[in-house]
Structures are given as C-alpha cells and as structure tokens.
C-alpha positions as a printed NumPy array, in Angstrom:
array([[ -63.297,  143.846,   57.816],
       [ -65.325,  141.828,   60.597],
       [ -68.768,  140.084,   59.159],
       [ -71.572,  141.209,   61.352],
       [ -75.089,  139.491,   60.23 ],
       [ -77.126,  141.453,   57.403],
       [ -80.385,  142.725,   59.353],
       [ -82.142,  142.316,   56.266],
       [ -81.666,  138.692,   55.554],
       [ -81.799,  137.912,   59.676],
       [ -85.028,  140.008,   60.098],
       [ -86.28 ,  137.662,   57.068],
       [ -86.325,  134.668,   58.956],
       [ -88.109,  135.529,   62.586],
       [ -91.293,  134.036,   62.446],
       [ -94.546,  135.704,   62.878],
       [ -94.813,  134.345,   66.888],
       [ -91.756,  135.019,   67.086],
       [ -92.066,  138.949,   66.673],
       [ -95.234,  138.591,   68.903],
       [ -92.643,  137.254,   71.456],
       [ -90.285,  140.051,   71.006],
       [ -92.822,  142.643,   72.46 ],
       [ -93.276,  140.744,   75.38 ],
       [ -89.646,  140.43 ,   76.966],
       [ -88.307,  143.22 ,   79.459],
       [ -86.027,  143.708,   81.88 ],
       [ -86.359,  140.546,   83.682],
       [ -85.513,  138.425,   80.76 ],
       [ -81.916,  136.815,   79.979],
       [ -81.252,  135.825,   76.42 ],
       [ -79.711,  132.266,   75.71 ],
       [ -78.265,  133.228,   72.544],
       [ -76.599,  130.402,   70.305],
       [ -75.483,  129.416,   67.228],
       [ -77.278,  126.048,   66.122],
       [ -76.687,  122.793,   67.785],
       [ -74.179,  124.546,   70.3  ],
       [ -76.166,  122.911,   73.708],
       [ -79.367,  124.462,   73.632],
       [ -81.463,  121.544,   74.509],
       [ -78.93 ,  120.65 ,   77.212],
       [ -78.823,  124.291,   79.351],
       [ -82.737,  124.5  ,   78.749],
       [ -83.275,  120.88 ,   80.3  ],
       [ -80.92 ,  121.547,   82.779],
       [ -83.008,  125.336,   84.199],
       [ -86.364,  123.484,   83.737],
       [ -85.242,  120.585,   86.174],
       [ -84.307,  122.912,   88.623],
       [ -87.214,  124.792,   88.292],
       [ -86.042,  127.766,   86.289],
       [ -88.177,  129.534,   83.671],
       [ -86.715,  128.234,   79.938],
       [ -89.088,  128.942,   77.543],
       [ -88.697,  128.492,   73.64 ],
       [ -90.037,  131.609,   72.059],
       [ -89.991,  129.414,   68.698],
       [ -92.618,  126.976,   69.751],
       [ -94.942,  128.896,   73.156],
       [ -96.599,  132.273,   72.836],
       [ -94.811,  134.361,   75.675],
       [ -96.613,  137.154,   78.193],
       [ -95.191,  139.878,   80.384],
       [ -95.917,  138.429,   83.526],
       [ -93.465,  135.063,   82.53 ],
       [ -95.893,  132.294,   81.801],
       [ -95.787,  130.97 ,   78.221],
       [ -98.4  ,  128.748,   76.532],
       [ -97.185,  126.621,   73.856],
       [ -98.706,  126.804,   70.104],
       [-100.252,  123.442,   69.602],
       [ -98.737,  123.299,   66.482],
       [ -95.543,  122.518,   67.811],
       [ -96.412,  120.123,   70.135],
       [ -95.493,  116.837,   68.109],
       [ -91.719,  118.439,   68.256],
       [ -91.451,  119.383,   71.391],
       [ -92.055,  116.188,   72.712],
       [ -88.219,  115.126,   71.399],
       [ -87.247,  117.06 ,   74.565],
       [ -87.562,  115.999,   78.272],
       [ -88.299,  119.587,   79.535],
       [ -90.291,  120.456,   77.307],
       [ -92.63 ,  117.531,   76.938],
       [ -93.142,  117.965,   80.476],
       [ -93.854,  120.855,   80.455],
       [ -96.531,  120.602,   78.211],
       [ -97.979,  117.624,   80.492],
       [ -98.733,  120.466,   82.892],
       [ -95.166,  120.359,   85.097],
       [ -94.572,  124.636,   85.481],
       [ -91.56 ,  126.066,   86.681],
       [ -90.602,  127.145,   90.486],
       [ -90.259,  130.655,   90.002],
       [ -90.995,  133.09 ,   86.515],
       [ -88.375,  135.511,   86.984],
       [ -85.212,  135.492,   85.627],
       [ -86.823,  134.132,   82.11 ],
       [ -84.711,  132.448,   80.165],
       [ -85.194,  132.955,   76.53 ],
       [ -83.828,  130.342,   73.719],
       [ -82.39 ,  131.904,   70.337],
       [ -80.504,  131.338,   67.274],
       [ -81.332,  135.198,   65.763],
       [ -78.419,  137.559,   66.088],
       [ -79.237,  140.508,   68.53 ],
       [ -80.342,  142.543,   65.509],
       [ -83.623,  141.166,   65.682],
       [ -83.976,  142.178,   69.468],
       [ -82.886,  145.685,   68.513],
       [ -86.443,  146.938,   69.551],
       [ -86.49 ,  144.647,   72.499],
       [ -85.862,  145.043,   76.179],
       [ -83.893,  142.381,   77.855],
       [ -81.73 ,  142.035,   81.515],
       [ -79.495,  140.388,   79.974],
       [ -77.561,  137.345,   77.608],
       [ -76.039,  133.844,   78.174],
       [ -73.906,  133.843,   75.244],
       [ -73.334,  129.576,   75.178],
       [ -70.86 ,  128.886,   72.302],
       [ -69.274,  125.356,   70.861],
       [ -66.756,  124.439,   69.106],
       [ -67.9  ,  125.85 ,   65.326],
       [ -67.297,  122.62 ,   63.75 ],
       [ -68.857,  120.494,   65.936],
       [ -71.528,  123.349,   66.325],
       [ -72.104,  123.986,   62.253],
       [ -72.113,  119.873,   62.107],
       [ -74.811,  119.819,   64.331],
       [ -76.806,  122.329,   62.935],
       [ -76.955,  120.817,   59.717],
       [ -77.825,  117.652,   60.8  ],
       [ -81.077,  119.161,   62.614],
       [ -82.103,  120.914,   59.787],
       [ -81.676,  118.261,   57.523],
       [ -83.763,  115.987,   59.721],
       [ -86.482,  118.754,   60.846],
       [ -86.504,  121.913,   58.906],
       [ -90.044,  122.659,   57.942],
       [ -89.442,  126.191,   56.441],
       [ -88.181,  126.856,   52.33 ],
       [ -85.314,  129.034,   53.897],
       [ -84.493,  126.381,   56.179],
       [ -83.676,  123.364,   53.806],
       [ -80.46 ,  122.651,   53.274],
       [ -78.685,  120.374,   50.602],
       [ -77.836,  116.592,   50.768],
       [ -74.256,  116.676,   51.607],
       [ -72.286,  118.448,   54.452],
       [ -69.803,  119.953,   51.805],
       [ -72.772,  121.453,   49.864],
       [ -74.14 ,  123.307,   53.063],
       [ -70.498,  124.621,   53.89 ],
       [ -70.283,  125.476,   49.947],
       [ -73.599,  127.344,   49.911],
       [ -74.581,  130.734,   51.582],
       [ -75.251,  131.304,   55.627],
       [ -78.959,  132.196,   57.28 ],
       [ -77.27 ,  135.903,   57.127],
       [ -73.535,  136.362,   55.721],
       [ -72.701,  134.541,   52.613],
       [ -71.22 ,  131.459,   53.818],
       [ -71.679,  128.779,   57.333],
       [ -68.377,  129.976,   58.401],
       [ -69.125,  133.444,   58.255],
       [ -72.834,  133.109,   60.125],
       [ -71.182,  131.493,   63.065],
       [ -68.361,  133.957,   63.685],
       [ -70.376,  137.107,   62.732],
       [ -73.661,  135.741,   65.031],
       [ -70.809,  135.916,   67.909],
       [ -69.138,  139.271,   67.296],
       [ -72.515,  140.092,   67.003],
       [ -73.72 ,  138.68 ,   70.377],
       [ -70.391,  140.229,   71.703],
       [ -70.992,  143.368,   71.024],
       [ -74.647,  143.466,   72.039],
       [ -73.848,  142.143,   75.424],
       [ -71.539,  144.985,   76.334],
       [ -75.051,  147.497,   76.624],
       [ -76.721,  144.216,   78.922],
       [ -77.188,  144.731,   82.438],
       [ -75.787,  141.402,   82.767],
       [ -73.938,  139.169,   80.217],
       [ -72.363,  135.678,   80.626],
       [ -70.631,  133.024,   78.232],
       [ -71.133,  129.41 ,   78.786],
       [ -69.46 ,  126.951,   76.825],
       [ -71.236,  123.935,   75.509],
       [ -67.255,  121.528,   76.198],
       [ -67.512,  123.234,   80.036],
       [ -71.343,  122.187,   80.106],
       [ -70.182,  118.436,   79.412],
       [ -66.793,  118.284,   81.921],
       [ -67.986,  120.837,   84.165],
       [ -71.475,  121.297,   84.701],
       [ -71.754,  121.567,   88.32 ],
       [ -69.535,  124.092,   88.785],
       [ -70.233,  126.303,   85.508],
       [ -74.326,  126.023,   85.781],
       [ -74.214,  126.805,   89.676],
       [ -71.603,  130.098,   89.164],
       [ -73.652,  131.777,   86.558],
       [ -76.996,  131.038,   88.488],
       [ -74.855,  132.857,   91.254],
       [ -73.572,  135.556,   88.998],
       [ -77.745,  136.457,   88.354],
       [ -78.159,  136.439,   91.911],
       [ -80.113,  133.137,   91.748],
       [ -78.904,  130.911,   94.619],
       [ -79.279,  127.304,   93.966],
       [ -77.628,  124.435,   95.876],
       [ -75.047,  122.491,   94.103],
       [ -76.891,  119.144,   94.913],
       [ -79.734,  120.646,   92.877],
       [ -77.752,  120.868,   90.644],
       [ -75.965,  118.025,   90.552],
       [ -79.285,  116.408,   90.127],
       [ -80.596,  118.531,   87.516],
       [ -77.487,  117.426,   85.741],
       [ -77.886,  113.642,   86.4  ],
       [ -81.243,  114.617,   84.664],
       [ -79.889,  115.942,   81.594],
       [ -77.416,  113.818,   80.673],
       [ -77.184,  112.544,   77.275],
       [ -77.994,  109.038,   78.303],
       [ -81.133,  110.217,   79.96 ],
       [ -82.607,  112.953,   77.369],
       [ -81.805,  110.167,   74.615],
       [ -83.619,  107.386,   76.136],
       [ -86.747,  110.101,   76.451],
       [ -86.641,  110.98 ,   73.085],
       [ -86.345,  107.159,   72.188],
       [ -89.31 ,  106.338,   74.764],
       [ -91.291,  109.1  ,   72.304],
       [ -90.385,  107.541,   69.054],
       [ -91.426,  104.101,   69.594],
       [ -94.796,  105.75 ,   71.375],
       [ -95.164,  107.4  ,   67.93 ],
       [ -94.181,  104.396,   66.059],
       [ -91.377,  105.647,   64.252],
       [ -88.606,  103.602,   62.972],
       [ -84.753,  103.577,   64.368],
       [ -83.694,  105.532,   61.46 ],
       [ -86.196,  108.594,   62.744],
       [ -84.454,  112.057,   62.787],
       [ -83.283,  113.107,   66.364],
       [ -82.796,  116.351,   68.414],
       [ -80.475,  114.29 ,   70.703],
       [ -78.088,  113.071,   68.216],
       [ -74.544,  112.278,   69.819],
       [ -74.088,  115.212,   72.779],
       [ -69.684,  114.711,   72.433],
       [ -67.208,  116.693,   72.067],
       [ -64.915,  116.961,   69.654],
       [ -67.364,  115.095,   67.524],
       [ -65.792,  116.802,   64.254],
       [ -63.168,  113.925,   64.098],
       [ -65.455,  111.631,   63.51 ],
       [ -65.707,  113.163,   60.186],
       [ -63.421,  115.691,   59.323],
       [ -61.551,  115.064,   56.12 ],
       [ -58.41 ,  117.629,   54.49 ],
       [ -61.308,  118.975,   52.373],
       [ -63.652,  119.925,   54.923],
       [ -61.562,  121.015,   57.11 ],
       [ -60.645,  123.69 ,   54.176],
       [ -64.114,  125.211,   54.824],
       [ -62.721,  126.199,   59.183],
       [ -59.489,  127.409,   58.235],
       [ -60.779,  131.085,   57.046],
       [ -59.236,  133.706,   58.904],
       [ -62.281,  135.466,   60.606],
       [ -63.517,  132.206,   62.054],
       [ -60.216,  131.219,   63.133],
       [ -59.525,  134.203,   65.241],
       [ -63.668,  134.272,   66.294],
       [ -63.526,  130.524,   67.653],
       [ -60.049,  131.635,   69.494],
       [ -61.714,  134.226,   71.697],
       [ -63.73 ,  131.239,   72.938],
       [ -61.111,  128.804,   73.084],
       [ -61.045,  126.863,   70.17 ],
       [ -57.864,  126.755,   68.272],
       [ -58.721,  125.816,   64.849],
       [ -55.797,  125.231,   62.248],
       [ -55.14 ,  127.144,   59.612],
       [ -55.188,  125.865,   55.932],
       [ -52.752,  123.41 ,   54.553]])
C-alpha cells in the first residue's frame, strides 16, 4: 500500500504564520514544494537574482497583492542566505507575479488553499534526508523539530508524518504527485539538473510559466548562486556575527552524490525499502536494493 503523509501529524507542524500565509496565496502563486535540503536555498537565490518573487512563507508575513514583509524574528537566520539578506536590506523583486512560494509541508496542508501551480524540485533521497538532518541538527528551534545525535538514530526514529525518514520522503512526493495533477501548471526540477544544468533547466521552466527571461540573465543569476558564492556570503555573516568556524551552516557542501562520503552497508540498509526505491526511480535515482 503507498504511504501518503498523515494530515494529522503534518497539520501539527505548520506554524501559526504559516496558516496566516495559507489564506493569502491564489491563483497567481506557484508552490516550490521540497523535501528538506533538496536545493531550496539554491532555486530561491537563483529567482531573487533575476528578479523573481521567492518568498519564504516560514520566515515573511505574505499579502494578496505579492509583497511580503519579513517577521523580525527571523531576521538573524535569514541573513545565512544571499537573497534573502538582501532582501531584507531593502533590494525588492522586478515583478510580484508569478510568486514563488518555499515549502517542506505536503499538499495536505494547502488543501484549503488556492494556488496556479507547483515546482515539485526533488534530490537524490539520501543526499536529500542527509541534508535535512544536518540542518535540523544545527538550527531546529522547535520540540518537534529536534532530532537525535547520530544519523542512524534519525533514520531509526519516526518521520515529520509517516513513521520512518524513508517513508516521509517518498510519501511527501506521491503526495506532491498527485496534488499537481489538479494544478493549472506543474513542473519537476531536479536539484543534480540544477548543479550540471542550470541554464538550460531554470530558463525552460521560466518559459513553461510564460515568464521570458534571457539566458544571459540567467547565466548570471547562476554565476550568483553558486556554491562558492552563497558560501562565502554566509561566511562574510558569521565572522560579522563573531561566530566561530565550527558555526552551523545553511550552505553546507551543495554536491552531488554527497551520500558516498558517508554511506556505510548499515546505512545504506535504511534506502533499500521498497516504496522508496521505486519513489526515488520515478525521479531518476536508482537506489540498490538490500544486501
């Protein structure tokens, strides 16, 4: 039987702004929907330097007419990324409309919402579930959003919404999948095409939501967001705030195939189950099966 995320558990974790920012999407507004640590920061950078509307319903208070005002609360995070530190330095975006809106809910929570659309953007689940757990063990804030001192005790212990990692990440994209069927528009980017690609994949979907860019703009956009570049900003930030070398970061490595850096026969127990297996090989990603 597919895993689909329990509503009950998922609806649990949306925070109060961002219900508030729920009310306030419509037609006009395309859903970046990804698991944790699959690229967010890099598609988000890449929109805002070309002028696009990315907002982070998370961390800004959203309004109809597309401008979004971020909670001050949040500010001392947000400054980790390029785009949005800018941003908050007073640099707005070109043009409101599309508005691109970040998740990591599945599309239960937006089952009251209107939306154009979704940009499913997917990674490799073990680099993507690596990722994750390495941003939540260096910046989760909320008790649900802890997690335990080893890798092998996250994958051991329950999901955000099915009752294990493996299970979250293929049931968030059958999910997603399904939801994206009933979208005016839907669209899957992957996070390994972002990184070889970019020029070509960023400037067709832009194209595919009728948004004409040209590809130099893009290429510079790119140049903007590479790793090299949203690292050094994030470094700039830390030594501003005096923190030491060993500080968490957003912008941790930005590779592929990062997983066999640290893969061993027993982890790699936890991506062989069946459901995740055949998930990740819709998108590409042929994961073995169990030895």
């Amino acid at each position: 039987m597919t895993t689909l995320p329990d509503p009950r558990r998922a609806d649990a974790r949306v925070s109060d702004l961002y219900r508030r920012n729920l009310a306030q999407l419509g037609k006009h507004d395309i859903v970046v929907a990804t698991h944790g640590g699959s690229g967010q920061s890099l598609i988000g950078n890449i929109l805002a330097e070309l002028g696009l509307n990315y907002v982070d319903a998370y961390t800004e208070e959203l309004h109809t007419d597309g401008r979004a005002v971020t909670v001050d609360k949040h500010t001392s995070y947000r400054r980790h990324l390029a785009s949005q530190h800018d941003k908050d330095e007073g640099i707005e975006p070109d043009r409101l409309w599309p508005r691109f809106v970040k998740t990591h809910h599945p599309p239960s929570v937006f089952a009251e919402a209107t939306i154009g659309g979704v940009w499913i953007l997917v990674r490799d689940p073990r680099d993507a579930i690596y990722a994750a757990y390495q941003w939540h063990a260096g910046f989760a804030e909320e008790e649900w959003d802890l997690v335990p001192d080893t890798f092998e005790a996250f994958l051991r212990g329950p999901g955000d919404f099915s009752r294990s990692q493996a299970d979250d990440w293929a049931a968030f994209y059958t999910a997603w999948a399904q939801r994206a069927q009933s979208c005016d528009h839907a669209d899957v980017l992957r996070f390994e095409d972002l990184k070889t690609r970019p020029i070509e994949v960023v400037t067709a979907a832009l194209g595919r939501l009728d948004v004409e860019i040209d590809e130099a703009d893009v290429a510079r956009a790119v140049q903007a967001s590479s790793f090299e570049k949203m690292r050094a900003h994030e470094d700039r930030v830390a030594q501003e705030a005096d923190r030491t070398a060993a500080a968490p970061r957003v912008i941790r490595e930005g590779k592929t195939d990062g997983w066999r850096d640290w893969m061993t026969p027993d982890l790699a127990a936890f991506f062989a189950v069946e459901e995740l297996r055949l998930t990740a090989r819709e998108y590409g990603y042929d994961l073995p099966k169990a030895s």
